[in-house]
N, C-alpha and C positions, 0 to 999 in steps of 0.2 A: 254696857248694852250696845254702843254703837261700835265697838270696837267689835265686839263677838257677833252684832248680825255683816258687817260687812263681808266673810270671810264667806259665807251662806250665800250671799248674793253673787258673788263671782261664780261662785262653782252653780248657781244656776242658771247661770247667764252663759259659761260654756257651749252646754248641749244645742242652744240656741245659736251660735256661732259658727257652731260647727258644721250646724245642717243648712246653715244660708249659703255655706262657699261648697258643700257640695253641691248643691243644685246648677252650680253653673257649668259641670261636664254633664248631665243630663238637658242644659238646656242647650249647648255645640250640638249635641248629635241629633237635637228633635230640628234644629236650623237648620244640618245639613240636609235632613230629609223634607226639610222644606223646601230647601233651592233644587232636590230629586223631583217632586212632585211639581214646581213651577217651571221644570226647566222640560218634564216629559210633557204638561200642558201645551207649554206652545210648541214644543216639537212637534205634536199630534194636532196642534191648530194650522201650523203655517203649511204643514205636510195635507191635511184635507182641503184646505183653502185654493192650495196648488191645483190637488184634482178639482175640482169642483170648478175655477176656471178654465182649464183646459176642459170638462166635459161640454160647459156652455159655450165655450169658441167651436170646440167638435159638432153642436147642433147648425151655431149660423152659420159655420161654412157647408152645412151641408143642406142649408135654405138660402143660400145667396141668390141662386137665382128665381126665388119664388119670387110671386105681387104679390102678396099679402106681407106687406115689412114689419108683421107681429105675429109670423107663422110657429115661430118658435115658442108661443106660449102653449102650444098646442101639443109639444113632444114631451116626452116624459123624461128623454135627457138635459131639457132644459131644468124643468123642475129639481131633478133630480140633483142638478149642479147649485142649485141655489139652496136647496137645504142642506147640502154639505157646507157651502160659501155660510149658511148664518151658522153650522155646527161649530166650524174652522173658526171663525169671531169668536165665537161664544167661549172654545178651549185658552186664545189666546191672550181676551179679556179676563179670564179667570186667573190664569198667569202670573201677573203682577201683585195679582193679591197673595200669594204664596214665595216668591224669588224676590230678590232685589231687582231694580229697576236697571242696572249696568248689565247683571246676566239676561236677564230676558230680552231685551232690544238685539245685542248681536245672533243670537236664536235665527231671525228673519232669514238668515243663508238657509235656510231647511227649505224655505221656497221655491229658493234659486236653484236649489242640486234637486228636487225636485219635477221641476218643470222642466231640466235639461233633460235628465233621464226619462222623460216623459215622451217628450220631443224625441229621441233618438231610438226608442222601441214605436213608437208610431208615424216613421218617416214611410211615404208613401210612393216613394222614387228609388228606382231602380239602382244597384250599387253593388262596387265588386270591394271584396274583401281589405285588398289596398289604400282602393281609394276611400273607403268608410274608416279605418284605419288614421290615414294621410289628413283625412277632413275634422274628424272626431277626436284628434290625439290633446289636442287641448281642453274638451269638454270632460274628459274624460280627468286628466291631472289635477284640471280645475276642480271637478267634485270631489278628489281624494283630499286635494288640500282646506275644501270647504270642510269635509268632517274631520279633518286631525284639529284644524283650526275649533272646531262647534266642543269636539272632547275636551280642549285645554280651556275653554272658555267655561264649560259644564267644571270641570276638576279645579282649577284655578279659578271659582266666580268670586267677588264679594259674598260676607256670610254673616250681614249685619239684617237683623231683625227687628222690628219693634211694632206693637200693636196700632193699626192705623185708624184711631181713636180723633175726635175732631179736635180736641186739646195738644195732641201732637202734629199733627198738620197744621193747626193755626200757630204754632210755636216754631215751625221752619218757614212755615211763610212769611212771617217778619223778623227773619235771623237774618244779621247785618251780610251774609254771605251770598245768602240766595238774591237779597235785596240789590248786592253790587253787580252781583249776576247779571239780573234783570235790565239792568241800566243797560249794561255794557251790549244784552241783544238787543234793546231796544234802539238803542243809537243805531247798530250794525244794520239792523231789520230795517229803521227806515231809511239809512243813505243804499243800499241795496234796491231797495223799492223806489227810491227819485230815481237812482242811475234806469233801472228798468220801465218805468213808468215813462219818465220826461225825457231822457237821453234817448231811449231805445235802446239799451244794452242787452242782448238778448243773448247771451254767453250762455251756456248750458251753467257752467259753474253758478253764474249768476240766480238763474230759478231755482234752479234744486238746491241753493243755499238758502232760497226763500221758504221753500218747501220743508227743509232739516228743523230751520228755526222753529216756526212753526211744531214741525212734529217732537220737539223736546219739549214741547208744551203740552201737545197733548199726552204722550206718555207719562207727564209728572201725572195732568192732573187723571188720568186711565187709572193707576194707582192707588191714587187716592179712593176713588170713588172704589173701586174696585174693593179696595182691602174697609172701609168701612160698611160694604154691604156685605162683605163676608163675617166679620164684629159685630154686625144687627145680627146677620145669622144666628151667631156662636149666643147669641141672647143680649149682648151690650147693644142696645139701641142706639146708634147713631147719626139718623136720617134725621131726626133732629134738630141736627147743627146746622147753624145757615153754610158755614164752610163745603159742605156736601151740595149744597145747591149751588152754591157759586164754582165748586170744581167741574161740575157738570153741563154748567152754560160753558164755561171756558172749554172743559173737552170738545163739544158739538160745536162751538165756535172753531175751533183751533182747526178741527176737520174738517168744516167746511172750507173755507179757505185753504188748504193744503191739499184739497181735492181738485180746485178751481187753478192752481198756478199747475200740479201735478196736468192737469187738460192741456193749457198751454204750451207744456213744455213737450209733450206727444205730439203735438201740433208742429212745431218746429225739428226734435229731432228722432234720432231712433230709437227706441225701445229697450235696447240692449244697452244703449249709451245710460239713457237715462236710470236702467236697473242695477249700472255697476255705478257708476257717481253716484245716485242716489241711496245707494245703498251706505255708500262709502262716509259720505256728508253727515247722512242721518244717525247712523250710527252713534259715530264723532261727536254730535252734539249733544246726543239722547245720553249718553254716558257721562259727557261734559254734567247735562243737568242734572242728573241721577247722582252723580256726587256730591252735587252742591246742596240740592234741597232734600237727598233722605241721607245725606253723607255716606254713603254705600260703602267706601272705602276706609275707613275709622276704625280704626284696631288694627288695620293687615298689614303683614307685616311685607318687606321690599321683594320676596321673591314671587309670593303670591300675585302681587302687583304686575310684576315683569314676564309673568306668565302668564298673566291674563293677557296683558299689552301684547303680549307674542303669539296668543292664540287669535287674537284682534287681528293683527296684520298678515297671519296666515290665512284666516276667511276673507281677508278684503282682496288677496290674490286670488284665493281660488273661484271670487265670485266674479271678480275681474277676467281671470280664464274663460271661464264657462261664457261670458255674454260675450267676450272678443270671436269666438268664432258663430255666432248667430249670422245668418244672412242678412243683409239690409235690403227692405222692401225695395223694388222699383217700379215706380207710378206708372201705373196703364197710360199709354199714349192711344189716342181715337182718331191720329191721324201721322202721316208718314213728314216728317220737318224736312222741309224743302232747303233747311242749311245745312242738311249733313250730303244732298245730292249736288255733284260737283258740274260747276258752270250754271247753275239755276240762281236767277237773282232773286231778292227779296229785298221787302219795303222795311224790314225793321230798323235799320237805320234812320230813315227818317219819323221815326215813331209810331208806324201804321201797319197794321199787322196783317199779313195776307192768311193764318190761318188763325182758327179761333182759339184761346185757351181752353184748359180746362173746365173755367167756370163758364166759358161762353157757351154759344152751341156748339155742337157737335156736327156739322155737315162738314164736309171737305169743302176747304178753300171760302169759306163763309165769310167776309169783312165784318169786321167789329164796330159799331158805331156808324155806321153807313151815314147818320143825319151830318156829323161835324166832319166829312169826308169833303176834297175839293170837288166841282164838278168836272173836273178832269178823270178825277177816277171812278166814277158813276157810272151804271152800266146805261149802253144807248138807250134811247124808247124808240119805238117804234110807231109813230102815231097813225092812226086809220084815215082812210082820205074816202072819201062816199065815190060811189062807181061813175065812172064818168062815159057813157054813150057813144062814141063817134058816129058821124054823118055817114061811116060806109057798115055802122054796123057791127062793129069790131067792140068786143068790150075793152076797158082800159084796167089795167090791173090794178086789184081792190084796195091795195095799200103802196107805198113806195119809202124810201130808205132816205132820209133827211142825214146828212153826214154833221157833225158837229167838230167845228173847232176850238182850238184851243181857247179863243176871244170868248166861247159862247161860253 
């Protein structure tokens, strides 16, 4: 009996076998069409986002000079830029819940070609064909190599999937890997933050490596929260999980703070500096974490790899291109600097300023601090003297000129 049902059980246990190892070419092509649909999401987020700041910079410079310094809530291209700005979030949020977390981060160049091309169809200044040419020849290379770069990153992405369920999240958050991770930014994170805090090391490298760090945090946990509220969708409820709450304080923690050193660091330099290193840093790390905590790269095999890594380095030139030829602002001056006119002396050697800064007043030739000034450099007075009569008649002049020396 047990010999003659064994031979029954094999041959029904085949059929069964057979249809588990197929399902794994139906589930390749439903993943690639996942990293299609997560990779056109933020395509379509970081490309609206773009408009939608440029429409609100296009309102306040065209209220610069009102009083009313909330006149722009009043225009309908403000508005209108800000419901693109939450549409643009909303596609790129969506994002990571469909793509792995290493292709969607380099995505962000969609921004930057973007906003250039943005910038060079709405230039407001006069220009001959040479010289738009001669000025533009970099912005222009640069966006080409930003989209071969964004193609090789889209064709060559990671193409690992897994349901982002609060049982698999809480299983890579205490995998020895992410855990050594962890360490190793957190050391990073705080001798970065003494040297910047206590030192004043105020290197651009320095913040926007504060800022990277940070932002590899918030994209893990973007992800997370992201792909579990799409899994509540699909019907698996898991809002549930304390994991989902605790990804979510960390996300809005992580941003805020990476919003507050991202202030600082516009505070200090330029715009364009900070869009091509920033970009460049952030990336770097956002992919660093993306490997370690959804293991994004596991299964791929070495070319897929090297051409990922090479569509990497082709977006971090072409975005490097595009902001190397940006203008850099230069500060309104409200007065003419009497050390650039020649033979004119000036007190700022001895620590005393004959005109005001920027943050002082604005009157020409104003002294700064007049109270802690010697009274040598005080202006005269002129004190009143009550009219004085004479015997023949004559009046005496109503005031007279007391001279001050240097004693007094």
């Amino acid at each position: 009996m047990e010999g003659g049902n064994s031979p029954s059980l094999q041959l029904q246990q085949l059929p069964l076998a057979t249809a588990a190892v197929s399902v794994q070419p139906h589930t390749d092509s439903f993943s690639y069409k996942e990293n299609l649909i997560g990779a056109l999401l933020a395509i379509f987020g970081h490309l609206v986002t773009s408009i939608a700041l440029n429409l609100q910079k296009y309102s306040h410079i065209r209220l610069a000079g009102s009083k009313d310094p909330r006149a722009y809530f009043k225009t309908k291209t403000w508005w209108c830029g800000l419901f693109l700005l939450v549409l643009g979030e909303l596609g790129v949020f969506s994002s990571y819940a469909f793509a792995p977390l290493s292709l969607i981060v380099p995505l962000s160049a969609v921004s930057v070609i973007a906003s250039a091309i943005i910038g060079i169809i709405f230039i407001k200044e006069k220009w001959k064909p040479k010289d738009f040419l001669r000025r533009y020849v970099l912005s222009f290379v640069g966006c080409g190599l930003a989209i071969v770069g964004t193609y090789l990153l889209i064709t060559f992405g990671p193409n690992s999937h897994e349901k982002m369920t609060g049982e698999n999240i809480t299983r890579h958050l205490v995998s020895w890997p992410f855990l050594l991770y962890m360490l190793v930014e957190i050391i990073i994170f705080c001798l970065l933050l003494y040297f910047y805090k206590e030192k004043n090391v105020n290197y651009i490298v320095v913040i926007l490596l504060l800022v990277a760090l940070l932002g590899s945090m918030t994209v893990v946990t973007v992800k997370a929260v992201a792909g579990m509220i799409v899994v509540s969708i699909q019907g698996n409820l898991q809002l549930d999980y304390p994991i989902f709450y605790i990804m979510l304080v960390c996300m809005i923690a992580t941003a805020i703070f990476q919003a507050t050193f991202l202030a600082q660091a516009s505070q200090l330099y330029d715009s364009s500096q900070i869009a091509s290193v920033g970009y460049i840093l952030s990336t770097t790390v956002a992919i660093t974490a993306g490997a370690t905590f959804y293991l994004d790269f596991t299964g791929e095999d070495v070319l897929h790899i090297c051409m990922f890594a090479l569509g990497c380095l082709i977006a971090f030139l072409g975005v490097f291109l595009i902001t190397r030829n940006k203008k850099k602002s230069v500060p309104f001056e409200p007065y003419i600097s009497m050390d650039a006119m020649p033979g004119m002396l000036n007190m700022h050697d001895k620590g005393i300023a004959v005109q005001p800064d920027l943050k002082a007043s604005f009157s020409y030739g104003a002294l700064e601090n007049n109270d802690s000034m010697p009274e040598i450099y005080t202006p005269a007075t002129l004190p009143i003297v009550q009219e004085q009569h004479g015997s023949k008649g004559v009046s005496a002049p109503p005031y007279r000129v007391l001279e001050h020396s240097k004693k007094e």
